[in-house]
C-alpha positions as CSV (number, residue, x, y, z in Angstrom):
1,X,69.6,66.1,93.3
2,X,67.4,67.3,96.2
3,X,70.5,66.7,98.5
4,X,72.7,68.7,96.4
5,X,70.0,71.6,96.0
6,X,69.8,71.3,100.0
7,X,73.3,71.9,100.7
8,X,73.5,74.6,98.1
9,X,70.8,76.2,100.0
10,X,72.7,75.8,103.1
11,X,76.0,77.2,102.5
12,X,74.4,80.0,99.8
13,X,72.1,81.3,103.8
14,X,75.5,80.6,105.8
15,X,77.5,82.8,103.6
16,X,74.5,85.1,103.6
17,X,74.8,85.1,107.7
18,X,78.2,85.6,107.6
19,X,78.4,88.9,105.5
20,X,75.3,90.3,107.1
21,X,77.4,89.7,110.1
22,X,80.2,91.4,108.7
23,X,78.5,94.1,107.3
24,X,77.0,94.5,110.9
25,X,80.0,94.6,112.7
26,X,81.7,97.3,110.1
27,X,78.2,99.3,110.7
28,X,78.6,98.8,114.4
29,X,82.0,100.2,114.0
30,X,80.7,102.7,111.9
31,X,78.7,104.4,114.7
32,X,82.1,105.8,116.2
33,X,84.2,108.7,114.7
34,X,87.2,109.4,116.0
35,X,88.7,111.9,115.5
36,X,86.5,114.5,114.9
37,X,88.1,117.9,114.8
38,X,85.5,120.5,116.2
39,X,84.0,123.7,114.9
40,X,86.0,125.4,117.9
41,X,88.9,123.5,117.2
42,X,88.6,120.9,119.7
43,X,89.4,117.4,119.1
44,X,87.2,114.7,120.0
45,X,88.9,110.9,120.1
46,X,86.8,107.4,120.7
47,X,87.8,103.9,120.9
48,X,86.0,100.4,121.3
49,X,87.8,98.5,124.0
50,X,85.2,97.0,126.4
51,X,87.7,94.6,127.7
52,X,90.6,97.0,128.4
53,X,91.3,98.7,132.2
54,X,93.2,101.8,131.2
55,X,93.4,104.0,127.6
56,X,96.1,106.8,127.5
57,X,96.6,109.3,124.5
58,X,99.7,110.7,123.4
59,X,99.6,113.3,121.1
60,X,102.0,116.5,119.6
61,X,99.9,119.1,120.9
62,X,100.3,117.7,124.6
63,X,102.5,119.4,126.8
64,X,106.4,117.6,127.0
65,X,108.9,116.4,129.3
66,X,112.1,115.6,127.6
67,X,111.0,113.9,123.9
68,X,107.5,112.9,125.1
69,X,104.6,114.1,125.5
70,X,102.7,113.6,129.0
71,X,99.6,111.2,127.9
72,X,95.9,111.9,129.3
73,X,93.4,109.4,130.3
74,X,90.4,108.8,127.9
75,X,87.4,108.3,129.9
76,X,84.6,104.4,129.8
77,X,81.3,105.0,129.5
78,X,78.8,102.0,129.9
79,X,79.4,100.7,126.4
80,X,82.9,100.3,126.7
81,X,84.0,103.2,124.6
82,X,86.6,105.3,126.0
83,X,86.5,109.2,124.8
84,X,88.5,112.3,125.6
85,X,88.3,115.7,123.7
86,X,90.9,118.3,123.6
87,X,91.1,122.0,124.5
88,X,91.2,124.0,121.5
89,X,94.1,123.6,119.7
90,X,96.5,125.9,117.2
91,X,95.4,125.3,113.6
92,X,98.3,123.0,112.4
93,X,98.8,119.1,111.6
94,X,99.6,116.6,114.8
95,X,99.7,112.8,114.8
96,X,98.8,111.0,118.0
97,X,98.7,107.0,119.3
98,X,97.4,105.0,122.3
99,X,98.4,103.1,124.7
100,X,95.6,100.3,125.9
101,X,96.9,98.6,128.7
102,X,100.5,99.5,128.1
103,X,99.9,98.4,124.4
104,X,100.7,101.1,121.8
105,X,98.3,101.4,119.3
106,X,97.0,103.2,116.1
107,X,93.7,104.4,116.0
108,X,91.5,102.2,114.2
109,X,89.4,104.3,112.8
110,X,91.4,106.8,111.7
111,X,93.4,105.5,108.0
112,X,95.6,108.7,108.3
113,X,98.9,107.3,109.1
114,X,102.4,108.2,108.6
115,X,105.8,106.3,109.8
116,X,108.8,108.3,111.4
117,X,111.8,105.8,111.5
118,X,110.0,103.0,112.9
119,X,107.0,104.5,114.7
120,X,103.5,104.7,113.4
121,X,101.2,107.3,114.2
122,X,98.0,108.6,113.2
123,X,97.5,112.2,112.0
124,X,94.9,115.1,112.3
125,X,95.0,118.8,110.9
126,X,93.0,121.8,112.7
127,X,92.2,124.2,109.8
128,X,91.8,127.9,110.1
129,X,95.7,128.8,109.8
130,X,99.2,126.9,109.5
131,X,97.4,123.4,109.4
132,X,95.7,125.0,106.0
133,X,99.2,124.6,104.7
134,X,99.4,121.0,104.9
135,X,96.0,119.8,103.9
136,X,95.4,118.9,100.2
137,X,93.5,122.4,98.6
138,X,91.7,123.0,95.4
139,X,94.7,125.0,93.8
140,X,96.8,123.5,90.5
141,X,98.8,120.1,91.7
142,X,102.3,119.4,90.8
143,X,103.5,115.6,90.4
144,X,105.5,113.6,92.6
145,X,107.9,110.5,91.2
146,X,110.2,108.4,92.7
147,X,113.2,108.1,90.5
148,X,116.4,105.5,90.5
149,X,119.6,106.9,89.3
150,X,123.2,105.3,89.5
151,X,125.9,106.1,92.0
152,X,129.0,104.6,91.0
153,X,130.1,106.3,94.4
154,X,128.6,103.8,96.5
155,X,128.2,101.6,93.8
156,X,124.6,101.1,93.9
157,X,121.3,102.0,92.2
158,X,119.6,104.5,94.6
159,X,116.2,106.0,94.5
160,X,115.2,109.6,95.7
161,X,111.8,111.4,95.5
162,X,110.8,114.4,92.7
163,X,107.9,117.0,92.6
164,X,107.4,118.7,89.9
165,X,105.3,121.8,90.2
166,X,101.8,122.1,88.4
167,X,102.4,122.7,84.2
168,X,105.6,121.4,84.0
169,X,104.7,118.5,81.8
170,X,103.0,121.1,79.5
171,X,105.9,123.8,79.9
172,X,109.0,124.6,78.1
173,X,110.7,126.6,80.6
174,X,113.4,125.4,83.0
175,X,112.9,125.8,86.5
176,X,114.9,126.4,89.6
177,X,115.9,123.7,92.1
178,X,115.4,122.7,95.7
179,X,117.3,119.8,97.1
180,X,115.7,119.0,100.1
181,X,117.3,116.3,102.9
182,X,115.4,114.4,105.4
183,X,117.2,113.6,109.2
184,X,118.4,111.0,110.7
185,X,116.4,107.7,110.8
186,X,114.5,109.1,107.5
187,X,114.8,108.0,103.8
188,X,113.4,110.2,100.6
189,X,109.8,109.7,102.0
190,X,109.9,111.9,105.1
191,X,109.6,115.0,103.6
192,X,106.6,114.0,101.4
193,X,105.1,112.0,104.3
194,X,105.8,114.0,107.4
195,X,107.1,116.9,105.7
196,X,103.7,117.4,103.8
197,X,106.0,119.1,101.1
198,X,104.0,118.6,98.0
199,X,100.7,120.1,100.0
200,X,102.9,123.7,101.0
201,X,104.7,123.7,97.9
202,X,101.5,123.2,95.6
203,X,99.4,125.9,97.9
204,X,102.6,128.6,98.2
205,X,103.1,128.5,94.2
206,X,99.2,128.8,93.6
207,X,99.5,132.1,95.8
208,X,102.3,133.4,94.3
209,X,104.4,133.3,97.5
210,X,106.6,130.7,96.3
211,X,108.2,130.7,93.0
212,X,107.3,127.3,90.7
213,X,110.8,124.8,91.1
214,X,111.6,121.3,91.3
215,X,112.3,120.0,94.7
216,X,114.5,116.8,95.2
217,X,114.3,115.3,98.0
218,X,117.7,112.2,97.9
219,X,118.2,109.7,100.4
220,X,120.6,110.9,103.0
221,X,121.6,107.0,104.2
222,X,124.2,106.2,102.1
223,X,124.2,102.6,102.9
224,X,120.9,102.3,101.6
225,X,119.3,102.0,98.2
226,X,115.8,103.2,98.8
227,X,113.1,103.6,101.7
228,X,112.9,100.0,104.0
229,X,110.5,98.0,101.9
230,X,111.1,99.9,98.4
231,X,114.5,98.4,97.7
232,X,115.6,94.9,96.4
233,X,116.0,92.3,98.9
234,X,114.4,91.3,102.2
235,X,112.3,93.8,104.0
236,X,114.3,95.4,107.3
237,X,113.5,97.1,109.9
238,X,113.8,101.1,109.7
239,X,116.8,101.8,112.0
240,X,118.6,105.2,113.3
241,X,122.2,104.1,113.3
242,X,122.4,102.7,110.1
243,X,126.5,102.4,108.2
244,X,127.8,105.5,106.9
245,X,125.9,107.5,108.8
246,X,127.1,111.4,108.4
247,X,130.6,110.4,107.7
248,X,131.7,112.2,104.2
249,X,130.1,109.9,101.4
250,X,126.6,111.9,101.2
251,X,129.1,115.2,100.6
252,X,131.3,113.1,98.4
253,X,128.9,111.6,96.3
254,X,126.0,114.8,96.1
255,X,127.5,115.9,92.5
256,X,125.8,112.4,91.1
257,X,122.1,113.4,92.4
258,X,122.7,117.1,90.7
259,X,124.1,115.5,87.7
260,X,121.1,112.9,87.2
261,X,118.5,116.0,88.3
262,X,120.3,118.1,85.3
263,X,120.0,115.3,82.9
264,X,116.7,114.2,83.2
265,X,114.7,118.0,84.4
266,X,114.3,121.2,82.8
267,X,116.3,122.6,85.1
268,X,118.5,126.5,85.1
269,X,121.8,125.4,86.3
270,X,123.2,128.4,87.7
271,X,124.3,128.7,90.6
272,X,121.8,131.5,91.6
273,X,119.0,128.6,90.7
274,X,119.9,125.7,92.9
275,X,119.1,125.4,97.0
276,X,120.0,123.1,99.3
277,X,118.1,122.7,102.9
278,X,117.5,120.0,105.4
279,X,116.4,119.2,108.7
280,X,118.3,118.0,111.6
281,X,121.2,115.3,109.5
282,X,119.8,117.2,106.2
283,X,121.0,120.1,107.4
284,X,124.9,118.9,109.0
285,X,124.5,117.5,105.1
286,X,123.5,120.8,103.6
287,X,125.9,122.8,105.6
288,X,129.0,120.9,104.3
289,X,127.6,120.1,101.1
290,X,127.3,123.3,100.6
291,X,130.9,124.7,101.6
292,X,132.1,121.8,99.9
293,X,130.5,123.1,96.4
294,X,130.8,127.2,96.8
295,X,130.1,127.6,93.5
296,X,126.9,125.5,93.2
297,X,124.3,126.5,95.6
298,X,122.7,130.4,96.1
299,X,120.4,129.1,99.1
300,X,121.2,127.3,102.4
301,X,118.6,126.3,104.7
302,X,119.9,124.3,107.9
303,X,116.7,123.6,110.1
304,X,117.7,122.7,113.7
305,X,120.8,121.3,112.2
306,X,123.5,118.6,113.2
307,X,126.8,120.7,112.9
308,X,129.6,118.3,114.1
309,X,130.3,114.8,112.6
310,X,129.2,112.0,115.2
311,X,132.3,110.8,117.9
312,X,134.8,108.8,116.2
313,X,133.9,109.8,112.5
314,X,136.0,112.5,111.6
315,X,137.4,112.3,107.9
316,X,139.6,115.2,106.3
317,X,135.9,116.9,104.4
318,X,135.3,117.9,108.6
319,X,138.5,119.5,109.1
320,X,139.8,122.8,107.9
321,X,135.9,124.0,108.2
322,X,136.9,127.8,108.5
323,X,139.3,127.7,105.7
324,X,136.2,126.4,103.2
325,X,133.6,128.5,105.2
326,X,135.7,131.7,103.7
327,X,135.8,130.4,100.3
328,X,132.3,130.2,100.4
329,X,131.9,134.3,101.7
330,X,134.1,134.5,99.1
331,X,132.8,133.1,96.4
332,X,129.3,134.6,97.4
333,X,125.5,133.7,98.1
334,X,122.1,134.7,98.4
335,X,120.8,133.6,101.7
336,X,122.1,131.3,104.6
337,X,119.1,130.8,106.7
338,X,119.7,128.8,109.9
339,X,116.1,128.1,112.2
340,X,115.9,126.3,115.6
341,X,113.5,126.2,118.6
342,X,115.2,127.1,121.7
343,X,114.6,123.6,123.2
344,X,116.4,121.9,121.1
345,X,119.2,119.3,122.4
346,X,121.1,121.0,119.3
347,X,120.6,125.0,120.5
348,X,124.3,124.4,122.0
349,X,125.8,123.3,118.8
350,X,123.9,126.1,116.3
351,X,125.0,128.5,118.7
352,X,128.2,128.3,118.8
353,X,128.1,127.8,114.8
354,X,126.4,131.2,114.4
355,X,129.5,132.6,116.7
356,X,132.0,130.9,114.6
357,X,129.9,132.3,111.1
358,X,130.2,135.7,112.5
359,X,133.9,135.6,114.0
360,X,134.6,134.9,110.1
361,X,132.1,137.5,108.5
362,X,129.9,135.2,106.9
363,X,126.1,136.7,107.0
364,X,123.8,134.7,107.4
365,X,119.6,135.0,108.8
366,X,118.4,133.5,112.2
367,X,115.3,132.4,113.1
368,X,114.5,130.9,117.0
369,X,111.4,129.7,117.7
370,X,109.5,127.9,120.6
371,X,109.3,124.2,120.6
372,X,112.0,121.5,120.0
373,X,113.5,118.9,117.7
374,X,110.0,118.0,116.1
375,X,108.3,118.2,112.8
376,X,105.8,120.6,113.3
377,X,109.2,123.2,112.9
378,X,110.2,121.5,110.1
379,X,107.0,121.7,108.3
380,X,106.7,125.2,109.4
381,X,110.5,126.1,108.3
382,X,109.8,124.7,105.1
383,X,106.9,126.9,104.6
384,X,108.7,130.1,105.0
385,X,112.0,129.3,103.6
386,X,110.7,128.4,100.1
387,X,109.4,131.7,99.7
388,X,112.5,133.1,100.5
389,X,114.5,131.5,97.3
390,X,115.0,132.6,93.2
């Protein structure tokens, strides 16, 4: 019995040893913040990596060449903690990684992440302006609800992504509609996730900049059923040239998505209630889309859009594109709103849309901005767009 009451004893002080050492290490770790965005809007970063002989940063506010930004060198003290802080930066929302020795990494003690394709980043938002926009505020919340519906198009059950705005469980009224597409490489997440689309629409609506409305965000890859690792099967990788990739059967098969959203919502169905807007693929999707249906969509946004279907995809929805771009003056709309940042590797192809809208009298509203084919335009198109519509 002694024995037994012995090795109770024993193991009851190891385990004891081995969650105050836990418990020390998380404190340890504890004792470093990173990031910590600065009352003058400076960004401090820190990282534990006593072992490592060089620590680069790469974030969206740094300077770019081409698609990447040019990474700065985080400092050692004596400790082993490397540490860099910013110049002040623009109030808005960035994500940033490392590379340790040629390793990419997240920052690991930051929890804020957010996947693009197949990339992981962390992300930070400076306050005091745009980056308000995209940070959870004490305002009325809408809902957000991921929702399967059948598409005997490609036969398959397919998921997309709902917000509802703030009283609409409550309400009785119907509400306009926003169908919102993501890019290439994206699913019905990026909008929520990168986009930050419930924070601006939740924050507009509360201000009364933004009308309340429903915004429905589908998933633009028709060869898949959901988000990687939200549909049946093995998980697989997230990929950017995935089958049926911008090559008629999102146009073809839209009408399903509006039928389930006008089946299952309080929605108005008139024509002068429904948008359609996307970035990049969302908007080569909402541009013919669009002309495709004159007589179901009032609002256009294209936001640094595709324009042309990809080499060697060119079924008969691409061609005769001026004879269906008239029937659409024709029949009549609201707003076409076309935004893009004039470095852009798509400039060329908007522009010599915009000449080709004009040569046939169809009016339409430009915006150019700084900056390229990136998210913090997206985010920011977003935000001014909506309160453009109903």
């Amino acid at each position: 019995m002694k024995a037994i009451i012995k090795s109770a004893a024993t193991i009851i002080a190891l385990l004891a040893s081995i969650n105050l050492s836990a418990q020390e290490s998380l404190w340890n770790q504890a004792e470093l913040q990173s990031p910590i965005v600065n009352e003058d809007n400076t960004v401090s970063f820190q990282i534990f990596a006593p072992e490592a002989q060089e620590v680069l940063l790469i974030g969206t506010w740094m300077p770019r060449e081409d698609w990447a930004p040019e990474p700065v060198s985080l400092q050692r003290d004596s400790n082993g903690v490397w540490s860099h802080t910013t110049k002040a930066l623009a109030s808005d929302l960035y994500t940033y990684h490392y590379m340790v020795d040629g390793l990419r990494l997240c920052d690991p003690l930051n929890p804020y992440v957010v996947r693009d394709v197949s990339s992981v980043f962390n992300y930070l938002i400076v306050p005091g302006g745009q980056g308000d926009l995209y940070a959870v505020q004490d305002v009325p919340h809408g809902s957000l609800s991921y929702r399967w519906y059948s598409s005997p198009g490609t036969q398959q059950e397919r998921r997309l992504t709902i917000y509802t705005p703030a009283g609409y469980e409550t309400s009785t009224q119907s509400y306009p509609v926003l169908y919102l597409l993501h890019g290439m490489g994206g699913d019905e997440t990026a909008w929520t996730t990168l986009g930050r689309t419930v924070e601006i629409m939740d924050i507009l609506i509360a201000r009364g900049e933004a009308k309340p409305m429903i915004v429905v965000m589908p998933n633009g890859n028709m060869s898949q059923q959901a988000a990687p690792g939200s549909a049946p099967g093995v998980l697989s990788a997230p990929g950017m040239d995935l089958p049926l990739t911008m090559e008629g059967t999102m146009e073809t098969t839209f009408p399903e998505i509006i039928e389930f959203v006008e089946q299952n919502y309080r929605v108005n169905a008139e024509k002068g209630q429904r948008a359609i807007a996307g970035l990049s693929m969302g908007g080569f999707h909402s541009l013919h889309i669009s002309r495709l249906h004159p007589h179901t969509f009032d609002y256009i946004g294209l936001f640094s859009p595709a324009i042309y279907p990809l080499a060697g995809s060119i079924p008969e929805i691409y061609m005769n594109m001026d004879d269906s771009l008239g029937a659409q003056k024709n029949n009549g709309y609201s707003l076409y709103w076309i935004a893009i940042g004039k470095n852009d590797f798509l400039f060329d192809q908007v522009a010599r849309y915009r000449a080709n809208l004009s040569s046939l009298g169809l009016p339409f509203t430009y915006i150019e901005t700084e900056g390229g084919h990136t998210w913090d335009l997206w985010r920011n198109y977003l935000s001014q767009f909506v309160t453009l519509l109903f």
